[in-house]
C-alpha positions in Angstrom: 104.2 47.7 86.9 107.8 49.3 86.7 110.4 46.6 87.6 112.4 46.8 91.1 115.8 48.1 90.7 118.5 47.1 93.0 120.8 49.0 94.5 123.6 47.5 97.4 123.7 49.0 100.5 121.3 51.9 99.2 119.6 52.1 102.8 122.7 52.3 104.3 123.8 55.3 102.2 120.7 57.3 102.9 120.2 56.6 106.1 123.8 58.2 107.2 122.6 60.8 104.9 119.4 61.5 106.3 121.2 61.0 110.2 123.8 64.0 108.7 120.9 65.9 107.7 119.2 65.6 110.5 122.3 66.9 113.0 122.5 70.4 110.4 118.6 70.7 111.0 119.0 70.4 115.0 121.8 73.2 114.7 119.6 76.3 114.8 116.9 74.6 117.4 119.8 73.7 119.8 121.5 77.2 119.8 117.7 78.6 120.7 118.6 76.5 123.5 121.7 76.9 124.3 121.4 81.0 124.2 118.1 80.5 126.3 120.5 79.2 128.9 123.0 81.1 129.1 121.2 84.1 129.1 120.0 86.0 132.3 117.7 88.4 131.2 114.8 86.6 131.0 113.7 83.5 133.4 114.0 80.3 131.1 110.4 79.1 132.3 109.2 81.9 130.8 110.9 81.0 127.5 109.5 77.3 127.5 106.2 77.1 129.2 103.3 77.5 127.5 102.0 81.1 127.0 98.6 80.2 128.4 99.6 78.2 131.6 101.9 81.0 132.5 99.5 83.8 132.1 96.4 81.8 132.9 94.3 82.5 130.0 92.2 80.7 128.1 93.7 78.7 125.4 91.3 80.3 122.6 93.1 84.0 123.5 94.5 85.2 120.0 93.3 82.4 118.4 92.6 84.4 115.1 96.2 86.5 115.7 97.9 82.6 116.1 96.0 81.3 113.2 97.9 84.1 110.9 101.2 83.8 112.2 100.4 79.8 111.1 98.9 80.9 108.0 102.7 82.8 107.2 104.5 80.3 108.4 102.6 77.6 105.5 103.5 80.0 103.1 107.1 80.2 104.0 107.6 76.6 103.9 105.9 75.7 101.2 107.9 78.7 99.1 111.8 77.9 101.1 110.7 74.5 100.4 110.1 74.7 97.0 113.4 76.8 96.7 115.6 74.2 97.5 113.6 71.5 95.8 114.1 73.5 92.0 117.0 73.3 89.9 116.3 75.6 86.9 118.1 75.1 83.8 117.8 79.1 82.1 117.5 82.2 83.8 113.7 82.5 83.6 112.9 79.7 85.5 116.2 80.9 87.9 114.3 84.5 88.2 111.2 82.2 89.5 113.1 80.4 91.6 114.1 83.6 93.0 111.1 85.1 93.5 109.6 82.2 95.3 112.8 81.8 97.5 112.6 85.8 98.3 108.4 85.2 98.8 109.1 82.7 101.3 111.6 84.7 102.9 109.1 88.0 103.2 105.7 85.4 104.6 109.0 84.4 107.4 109.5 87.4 108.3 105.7 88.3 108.9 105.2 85.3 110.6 107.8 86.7 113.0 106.3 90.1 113.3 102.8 88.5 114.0 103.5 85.5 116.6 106.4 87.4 117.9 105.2 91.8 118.0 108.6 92.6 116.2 106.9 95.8 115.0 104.6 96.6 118.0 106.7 95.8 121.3 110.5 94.0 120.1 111.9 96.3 117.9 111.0 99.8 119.3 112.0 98.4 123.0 115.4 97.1 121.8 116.8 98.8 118.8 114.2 102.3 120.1 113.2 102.5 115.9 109.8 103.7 116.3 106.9 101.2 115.0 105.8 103.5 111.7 109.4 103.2 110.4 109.2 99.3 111.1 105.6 99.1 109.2 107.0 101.5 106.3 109.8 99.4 105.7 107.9 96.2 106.0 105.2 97.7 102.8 108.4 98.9 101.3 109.9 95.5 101.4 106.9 94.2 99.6 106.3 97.0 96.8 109.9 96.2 95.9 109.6 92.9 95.8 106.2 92.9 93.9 107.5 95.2 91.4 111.0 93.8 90.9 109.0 90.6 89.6 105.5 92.3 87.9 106.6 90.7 84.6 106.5 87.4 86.2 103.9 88.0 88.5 101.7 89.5 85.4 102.7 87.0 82.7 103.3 83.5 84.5 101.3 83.2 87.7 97.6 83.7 88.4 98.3 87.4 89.4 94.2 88.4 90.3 94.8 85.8 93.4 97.5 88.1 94.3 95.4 91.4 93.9 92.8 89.7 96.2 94.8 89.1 98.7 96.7 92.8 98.3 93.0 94.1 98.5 92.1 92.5 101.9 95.4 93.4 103.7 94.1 97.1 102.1 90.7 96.5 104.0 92.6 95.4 107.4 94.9 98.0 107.6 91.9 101.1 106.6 90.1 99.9 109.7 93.3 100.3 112.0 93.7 103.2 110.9 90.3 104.8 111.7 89.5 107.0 114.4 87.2 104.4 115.9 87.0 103.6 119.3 86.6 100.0 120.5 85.4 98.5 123.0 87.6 95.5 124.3 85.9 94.2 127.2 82.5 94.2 126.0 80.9 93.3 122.3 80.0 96.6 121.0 82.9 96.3 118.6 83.1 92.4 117.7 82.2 93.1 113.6 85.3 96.0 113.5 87.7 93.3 115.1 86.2 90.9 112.8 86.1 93.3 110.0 89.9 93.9 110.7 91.5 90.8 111.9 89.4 88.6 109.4 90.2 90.7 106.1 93.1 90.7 107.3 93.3 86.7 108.0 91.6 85.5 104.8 94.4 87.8 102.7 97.4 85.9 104.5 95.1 82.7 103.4 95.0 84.1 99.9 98.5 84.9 99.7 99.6 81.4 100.9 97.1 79.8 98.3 98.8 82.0 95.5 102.5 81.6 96.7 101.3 77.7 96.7 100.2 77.6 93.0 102.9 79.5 92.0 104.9 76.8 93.6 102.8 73.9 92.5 103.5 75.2 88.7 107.1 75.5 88.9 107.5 71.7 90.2 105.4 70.7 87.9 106.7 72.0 85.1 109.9 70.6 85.8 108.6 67.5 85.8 108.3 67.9 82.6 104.7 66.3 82.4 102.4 67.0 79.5 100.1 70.2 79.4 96.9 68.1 79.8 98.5 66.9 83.0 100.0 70.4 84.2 95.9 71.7 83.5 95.0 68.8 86.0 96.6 70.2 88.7 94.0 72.0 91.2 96.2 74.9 91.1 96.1 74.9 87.4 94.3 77.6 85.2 95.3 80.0 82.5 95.4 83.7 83.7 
């Protein structure tokens, strides 16, 4: 057993700390608040109710949709977490940091679109850009970013992950694209929306599961630990 080390008023030092923090962290959730208030446009009831209540719906309505927007948001913690959490010491592991910083930003920003319709209903009602442009810049976004760090992705993380998950959004978006028509009030066309919405939930699950290793490699590896202990890890495994 490690001996106890003392340290004076150590308690007292983090816990102003940790009250500082915590007034920064309220900073962006009390201008959502404030702004909800002084704005007119929309009733603030309709901003903090719960969707269901207000429209009377069953709480299982876009459960699938709501468990992607979750999905996205895991990954963007876990990556913007990880971010903040690294402090690399040459400008490989910096480019990594990087990558995983600008990964988490990108699963944010889908989370958004999902939960939110940025590219369906917000952004062509407010800024009138029409929802291709918004869908071609969102894939653009991502080829960029995938290609930008293909050494890394190819050489240092478990990149066939990643090209499952790239496959499966493929899947999901070649069945919205088909001339199929559906029926939404009956159950003629319950495997397409599973076909679609499901390829297209278990990739944001395999993107957050590879984000996560990559992650999971780069703390532990600056832990320093042994490679026995790195290959321990259950998001271990050489590519």
């Amino acid at each position: 057993m490690k001996p106890a080390i003392y340290l004076p008023n150590l308690g007292t030092t983090i816990g102003n700390q940790a009250f500082l923090n915590l007034l920064k962290f309220y900073v962006p959730f009390l201008s959502i608040l404030i702004l909800a208030g002084l704005q007119h446009n929309i009733p603030v009831p309709t901003l903090t109710r719960d969707v269901f209540a207000t429209a009377n719906l069953s709480p299982f309505t876009g459960f699938i949709s709501n468990l992607s927007a979750f999905t996205w948001g895991s990954s963007a913690v876990v990556c913007i977490f990880s971010f903040f959490l690294l402090s690399p010491t040459n400008s490989q592991d910096q480019k990594f940091k990087n990558f995983i910083g600008l990964s988490g930003l990108i699963s944010f920003w889908f989370m958004l679109d999902d939960f939110l319709m940025l590219h369906e209903a917000l952004l062509p009602y407010y800024l009138h850009v029409h929802e291709d442009i918004i869908l071609g810049g969102e894939f653009a976004w991502l080829f960029l970013h995938l290609i930008y760090y293909r050494k890394i992705i190819l050489k240092s993380t478990h990149f066939k992950i990643l090209g499952i998950a790239l496959l499966l959004f493929g899947v999901s978006v070649f069945m919205d694209i088909l001339p199929i028509e559906t029926d939404y009030d009956g159950f003629k066309s319950n495997w397409l929306f599973l076909l679609e919405d499901g390829s297209k939930l278990m990739g944001i699950a395999t993107w957050c599961f590879y984000l996560a290793s990559v992650c999971a490699q780069q703390i532990l590896k600056a832990q320093n630990l042994p490679k026995s202990q790195l290959d321990s890890s259950p998001f271990s495994g050489e590519n």
